[in-house]
N, C-alpha and C positions, 0 to 999 in steps of 0.2 A: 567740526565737520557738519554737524546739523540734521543727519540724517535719522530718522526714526530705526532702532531696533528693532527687527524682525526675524520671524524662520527663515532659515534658507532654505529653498525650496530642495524636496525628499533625494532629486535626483543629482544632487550636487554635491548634498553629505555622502551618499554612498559615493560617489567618485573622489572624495575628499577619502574615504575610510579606505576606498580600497586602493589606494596610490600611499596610504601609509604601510598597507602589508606588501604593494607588488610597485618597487620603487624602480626598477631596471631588471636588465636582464638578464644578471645573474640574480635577482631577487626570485625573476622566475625559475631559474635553473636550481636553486636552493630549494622554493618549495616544492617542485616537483619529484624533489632524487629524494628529499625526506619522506613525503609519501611512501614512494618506490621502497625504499629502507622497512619500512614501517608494515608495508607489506610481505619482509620476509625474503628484499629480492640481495643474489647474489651476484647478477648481474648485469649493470645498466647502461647504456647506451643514449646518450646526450647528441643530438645535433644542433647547431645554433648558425641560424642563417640572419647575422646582425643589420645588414642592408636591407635586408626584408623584414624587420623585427617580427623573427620568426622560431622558435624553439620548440623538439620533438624530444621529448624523453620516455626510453620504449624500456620495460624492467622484465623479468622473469618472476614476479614476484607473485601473490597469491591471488590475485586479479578481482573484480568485482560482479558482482550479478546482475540482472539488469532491474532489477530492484533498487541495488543500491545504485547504479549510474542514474536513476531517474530523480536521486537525492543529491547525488554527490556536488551541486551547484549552488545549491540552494544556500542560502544564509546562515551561516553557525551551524551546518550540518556536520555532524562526524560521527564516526564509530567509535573513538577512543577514551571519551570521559559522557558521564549518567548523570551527574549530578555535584551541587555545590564540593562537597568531599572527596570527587577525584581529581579536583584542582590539587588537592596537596600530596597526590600517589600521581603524578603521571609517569608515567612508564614509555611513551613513546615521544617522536620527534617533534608528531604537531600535534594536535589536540583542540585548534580555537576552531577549523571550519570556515574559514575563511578565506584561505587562500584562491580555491578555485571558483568559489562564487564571485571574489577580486579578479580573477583573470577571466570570469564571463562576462565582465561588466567592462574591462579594458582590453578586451581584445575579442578572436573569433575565437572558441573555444571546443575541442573536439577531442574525444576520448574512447579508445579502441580497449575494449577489455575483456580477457574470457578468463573463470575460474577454472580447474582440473575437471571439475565432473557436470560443466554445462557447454553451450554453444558461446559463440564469440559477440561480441556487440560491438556498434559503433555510433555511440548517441552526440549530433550539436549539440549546441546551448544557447539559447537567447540572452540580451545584455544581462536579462535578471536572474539567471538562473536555472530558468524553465526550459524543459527537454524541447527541442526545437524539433530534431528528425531522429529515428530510431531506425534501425536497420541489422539484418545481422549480416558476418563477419566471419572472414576464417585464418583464424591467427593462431599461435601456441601460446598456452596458458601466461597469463601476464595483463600489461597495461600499456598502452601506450597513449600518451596525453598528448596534442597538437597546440600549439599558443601560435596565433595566427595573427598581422596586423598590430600588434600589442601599440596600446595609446594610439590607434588610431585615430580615435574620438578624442583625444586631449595634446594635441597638437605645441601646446606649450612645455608640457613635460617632456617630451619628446626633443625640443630645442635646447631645453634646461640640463639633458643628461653630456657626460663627457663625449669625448669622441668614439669613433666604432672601435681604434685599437685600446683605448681605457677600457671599452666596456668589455671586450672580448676578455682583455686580462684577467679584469674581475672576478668574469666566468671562471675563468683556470683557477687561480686561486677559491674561491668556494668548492669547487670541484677537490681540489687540494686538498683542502681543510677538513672536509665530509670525510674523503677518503682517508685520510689519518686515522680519523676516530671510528670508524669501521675497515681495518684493513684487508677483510676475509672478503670484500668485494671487487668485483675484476670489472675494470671502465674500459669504452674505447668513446671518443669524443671527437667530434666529427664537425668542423668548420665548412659552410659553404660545398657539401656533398665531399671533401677530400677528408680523411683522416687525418686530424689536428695532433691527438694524441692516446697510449695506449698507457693504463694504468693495470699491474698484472696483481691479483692477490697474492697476500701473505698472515703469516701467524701473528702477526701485528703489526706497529707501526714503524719500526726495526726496517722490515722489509720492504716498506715503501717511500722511506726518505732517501736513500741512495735515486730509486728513479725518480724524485723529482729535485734534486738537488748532484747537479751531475759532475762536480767536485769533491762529491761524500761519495766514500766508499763504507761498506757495511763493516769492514773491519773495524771503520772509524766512529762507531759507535757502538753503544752498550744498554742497556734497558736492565730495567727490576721492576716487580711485581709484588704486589703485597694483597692485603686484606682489601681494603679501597683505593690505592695509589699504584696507578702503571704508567711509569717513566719512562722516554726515551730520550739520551743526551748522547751529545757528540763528546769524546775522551777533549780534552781540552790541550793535551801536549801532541794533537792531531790535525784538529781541524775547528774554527769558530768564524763569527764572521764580522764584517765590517759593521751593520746596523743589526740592534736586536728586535730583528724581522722573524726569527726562525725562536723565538721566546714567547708558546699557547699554554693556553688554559682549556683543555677541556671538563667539560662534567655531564657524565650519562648521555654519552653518544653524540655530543655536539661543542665544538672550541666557541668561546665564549670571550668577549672583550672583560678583563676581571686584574684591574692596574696592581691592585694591591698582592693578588698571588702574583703574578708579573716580575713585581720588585724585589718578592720573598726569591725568586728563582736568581736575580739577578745578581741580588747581597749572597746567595751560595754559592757565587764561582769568583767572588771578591778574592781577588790577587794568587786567582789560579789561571789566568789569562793573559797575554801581551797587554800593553797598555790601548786603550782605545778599541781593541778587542770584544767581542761578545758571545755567549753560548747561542751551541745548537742543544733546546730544550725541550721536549714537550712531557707534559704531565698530563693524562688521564686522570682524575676520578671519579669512581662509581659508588655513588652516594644514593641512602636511603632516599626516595624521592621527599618524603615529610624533611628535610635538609635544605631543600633549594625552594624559592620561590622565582618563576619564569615568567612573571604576570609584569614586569619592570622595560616591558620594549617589545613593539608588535611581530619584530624577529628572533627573539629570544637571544640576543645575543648580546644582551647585560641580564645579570639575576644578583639575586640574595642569597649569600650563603650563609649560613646559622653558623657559630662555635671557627668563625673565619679565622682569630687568632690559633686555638688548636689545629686546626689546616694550617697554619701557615708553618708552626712547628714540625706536623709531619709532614713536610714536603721537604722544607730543610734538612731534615733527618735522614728523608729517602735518597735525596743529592749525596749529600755526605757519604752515604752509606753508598753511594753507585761510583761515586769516583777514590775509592780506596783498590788496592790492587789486590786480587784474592782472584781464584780459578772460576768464580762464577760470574766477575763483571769484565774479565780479559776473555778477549775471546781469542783461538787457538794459533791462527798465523799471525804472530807479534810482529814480525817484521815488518820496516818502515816500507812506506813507497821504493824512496832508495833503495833499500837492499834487494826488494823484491826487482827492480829493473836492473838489476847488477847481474842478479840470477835469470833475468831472463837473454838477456845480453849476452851471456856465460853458456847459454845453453843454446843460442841461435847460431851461434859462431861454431860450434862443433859439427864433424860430421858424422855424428851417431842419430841414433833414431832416437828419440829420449820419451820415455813412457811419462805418462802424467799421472800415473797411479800411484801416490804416494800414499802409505799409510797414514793415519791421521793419530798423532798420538798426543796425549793427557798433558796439557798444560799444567803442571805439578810447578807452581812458583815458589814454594816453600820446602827447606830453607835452604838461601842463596848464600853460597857460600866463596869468600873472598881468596884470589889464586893469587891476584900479583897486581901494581901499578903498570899503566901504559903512559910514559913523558911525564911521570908524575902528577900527572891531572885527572884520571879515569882509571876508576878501580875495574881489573876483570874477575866477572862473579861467574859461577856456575850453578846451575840446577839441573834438577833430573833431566827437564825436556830443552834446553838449549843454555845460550850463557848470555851474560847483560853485561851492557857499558857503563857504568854511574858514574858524571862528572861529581866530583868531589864536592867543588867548592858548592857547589847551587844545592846539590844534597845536604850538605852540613847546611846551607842558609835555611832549606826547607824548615830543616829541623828546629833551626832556634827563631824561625820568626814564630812557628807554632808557640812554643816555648814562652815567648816574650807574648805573643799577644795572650797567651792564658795567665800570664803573672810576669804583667809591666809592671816594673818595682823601679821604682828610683831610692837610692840612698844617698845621704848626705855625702858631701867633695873634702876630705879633710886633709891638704886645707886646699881651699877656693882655689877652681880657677879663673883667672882673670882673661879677661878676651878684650880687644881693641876695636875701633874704628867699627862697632854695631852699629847697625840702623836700627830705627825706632819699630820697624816691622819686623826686624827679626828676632830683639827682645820681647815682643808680643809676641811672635810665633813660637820660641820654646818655651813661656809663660803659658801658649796655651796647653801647650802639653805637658805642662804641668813641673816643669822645669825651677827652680827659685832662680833669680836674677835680681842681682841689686847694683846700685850706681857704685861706681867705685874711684870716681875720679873722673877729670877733663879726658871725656869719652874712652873710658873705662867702664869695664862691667865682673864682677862679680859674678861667678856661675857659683851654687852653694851646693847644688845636687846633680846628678845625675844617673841614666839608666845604669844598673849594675852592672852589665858586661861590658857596658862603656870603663867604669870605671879600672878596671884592670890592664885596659892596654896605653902601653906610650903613647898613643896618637888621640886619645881624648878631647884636646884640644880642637884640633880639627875635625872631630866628629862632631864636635858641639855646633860648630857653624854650617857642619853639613845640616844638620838637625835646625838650625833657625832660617832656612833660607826655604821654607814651605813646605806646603802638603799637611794632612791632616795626622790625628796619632798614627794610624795603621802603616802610612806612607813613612813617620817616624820610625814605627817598629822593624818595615823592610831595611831601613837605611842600617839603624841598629846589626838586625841579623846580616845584613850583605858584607858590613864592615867587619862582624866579627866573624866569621865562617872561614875556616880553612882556607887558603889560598891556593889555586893552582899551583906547581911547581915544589907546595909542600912535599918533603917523602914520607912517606907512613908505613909504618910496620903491619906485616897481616892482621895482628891482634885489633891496631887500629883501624884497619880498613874493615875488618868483619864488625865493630863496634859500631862504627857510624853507620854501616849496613841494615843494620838492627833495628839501629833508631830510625833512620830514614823510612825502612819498612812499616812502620808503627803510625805514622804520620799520618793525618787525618787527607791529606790532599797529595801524597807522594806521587804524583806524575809530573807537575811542573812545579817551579821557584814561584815565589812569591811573583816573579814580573811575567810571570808567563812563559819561561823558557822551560823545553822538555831535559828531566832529568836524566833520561838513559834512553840507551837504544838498547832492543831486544835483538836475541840471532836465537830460532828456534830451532831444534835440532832437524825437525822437517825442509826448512829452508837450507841449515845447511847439507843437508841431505842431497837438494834435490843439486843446488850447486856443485858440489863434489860426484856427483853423480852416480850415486851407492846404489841408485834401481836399476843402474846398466847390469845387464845377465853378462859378465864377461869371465869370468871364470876366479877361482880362489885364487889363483896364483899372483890377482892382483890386489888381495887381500880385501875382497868381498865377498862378505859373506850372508 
């Protein structure tokens, strides 16, 4: 090249620095609602006029003085960290001070602010920071920030970003994501002056993945809460989805790109799912801030986490522990979609008036007790607050792929079976799983061992070849447990049926089969309540009481 090294001249690095904090326009929409957040606000209001590259984000939140707005531009200005040692305690969202003196240097920048016990301001900004015009203002306590023009002055970033429907997306989703991990905040968001969309608060993040996922119903999820871990997953024998899109990380108030808890969440729904299937996951933790370093990405959205291995254990633990069936991770109307539009079908067709006031009563799951087979394939159970369908066969499989994958035992074949006409990959495929295979002649093969439950039934043989024609051990151990599981069509005695009840109940994943299929359908006495129609006031005589 030949050219001499040199400075770049001052006013290029800082356009250079502040295009790595304010990269698009949800970048601006991010640091503004963090702000907004940080000041305490519960309720925010986003407008985004992307033709215009233009964004208003107005909060209710604890507002500033005109003190601080005559700072708040300025270079590495903040209220939030003092010194070297509140880098490793931060406690709020942003902390560097750089965002808005970035958005005074890439755009027109204008800030509407009144605290509770002063008057209201409305100060510009010059490219550098510097209070341009001051005036005051009559607004309710809060903030509201103006991003006007944005890259007007860099004209090639502005070419280089996707298109307006990308970018808008973008917006939603950040918006999304924010509000997950604070979900006691109520949004309305506002495209091109018409109302985009309305996000309404709740007790957590429970209550706000049904509105942005409008295929989830909140029945169809479940959450726990612990000392640092607050999960919310979709039931798996419900609802999951085609790409794992809806699989976050968040930590201390912000979802974080973090591949390796990602994967931990992904290996805990391993063959509780359809095939090609994925959870609906999100994990919260709130961690000692001395835990995380957030100094790894000018948007905070890769870090460090300390003792990651132990994280990755209790997140596993929490999964585990949220998709077992007990009265504190089911929630009270069990009833499927189906049933619920049977009953609503049921009750549209009548010409009664039909009250909606049903009592709400204790989902009491324990213990379910076995009444009889239905075709020989489904056991019907009972419990205090309604009764359950259990297909047999995918019950018993539950039970013995657990089984088998805690104590895969192979023992010796005596004597051998011999199997014909193998391919070279499928003696290497039960080889890998640990299978003995020796030549035994002009394309013969010797089997010397195999899984124990294999070894007890007549069809052995043919499970062995089920067993070399792929899949990894685990994919082994479902074939194992599929093959040996009860059969439909079996008949069983009560003693049997309440036996595999038991077991099945015990089950570290009792909602689906290893492939992802749901093992029971619930009928809760509410539902069939409301079906049969027991809140009609019609008199005893027709045996309501």
């Amino acid at each position: 090249m030949g050219h001499q090294i040199q400075p770049l001249p001052i006013e290029v690095v800082h356009l250079i620095a502040a295009g790595e904090v304010i990269d698009s326009l949800a970048a601006v929409v991010r640091e503004l609602v963090e702000n907004a957040i940080d000041a305490g606000a519960t309720r925010i209001t986003v407008s985004v006029w992307a033709d215009q590259w233009r964004v208003r984000v107005a909060d209710n939140g604890a507002g500033m003085s005109l003190e601080n707005l005559r700072q708040a531009a300025q270079p590495h200005s903040t209220s939030k960290i003092r010194d070297r040692a509140d880098l490793w305690h931060i406690q709020s969202l942003g902390f560097r001070g750089e965002a808005l003196h970035s958005l005074a240097q890439l755009s027109k920048l204008e800030i509407l602010s009144r605290t509770a016990d002063d008057a209201g301001w409305r100060v510009t900004y010059t490219t550098e920071g510097e209070v341009d015009q001051v005036e005051s203002v009559a607004i309710a306590p809060g903030t509201i920030v103006i991003v006007d023009r944005l890259f007007e002055t860099w004209e090639a970033r502005r070419e280089g970003l996707p298109s307006t429907s990308q970018q808008l997306k973008a917006v939603q989703q950040t918006i999304y994501q924010i509000a997950l991990a604070h979900p006691h905040i109520t949004w309305q968001v506002y495209q091109n002056d018409r109302l985009w969309f309305n996000l309404w608060g709740g007790r957590s993040a429970k209550d706000l993945l049904p509105q942005l996922l409008k295929d989830v119903r909140i029945d169809d999820l479940t959450e726990l809460r612990s000392t640092a871990i607050s999960l919310v997953l979709g039931l798996p024998d419900r609802t999951h989805r085609y790409r794992p899109d809806w699989v976050r990380v968040a930590l201390n108030g912000r979802f974080v790109q973090f591949p390796e808890l990602e994967q931990t969440i992904l290996g805990a729904f391993r063959r509780t799912l359809p095939r090609d299937r994925h959870p609906i996951c999100l994990v919260h933790l709130q961690l000692n801030p001395e835990h995380i370093d957030w100094n790894r990405h000018p948007a905070k959205s890769e870090v460090y986490l300390h003792n990651l291995d132990d994280w990755k254990e209790r997140i596993k633990a929490a999964i585990a522990q949220a998709l077992r069936i007990n009265p504190e991770t089911v929630p009270d109307s069990l009833y499927t979609s189906q049933v619920s539009q049977l009953i609503k079908a049921a009750e549209s067709d009548a010409g009664y008036h039909v009250s909606r006031e049903v009592p709400a009563e204790p989902s009491a799951l324990f213990p379910l007790k076995a009444l009889t087979q239905v075709h020989n394939r489904y056991i019907l159970a009972e419990h205090s607050s309604g009764m359950w369908l259990i297909e047999q066969h995918i019950a018993h499989e539950r039970i013995l792929f657990e089984e088998i994958s805690d104590r895969w035992q192979l023992i010796p074949l005596e004597p051998a079976i011999v199997l014909n006409q193998l391919s070279l990959s499928q003696v290497e495929q039960l080889q890998r799983i640990g299978i003995e295979v020796d030549p035994f002649g002009e394309q013969l093969w010797a089997v010397r061992s195999a899984p124990e439950l294999l070894t007890q039934r007549e069809d052995c043989a043919v499970a062995l070849i089920e067993l070399s024609l792929g899949g990894d051990l685990q994919a082994a151990q479902v074939a194992v447990a599929c093959r040996s599981a009860i059969r439909n069509g079996v008949s069983l005695s009560i003693d049997q049926m309440q036996s595999l009840i038991d077991r099945w109940q015990k089950t570290r994943n009792p909602r689906t089969c290893p492939h992802g299929r749901p093992i029971y359908l619930s009928l809760e006495e509410s539902s069939l309540a409301r079906f049969f129609k027991r809140h009609w006031v019609i008199g005893k005589s027709h045996g309501l009481e």
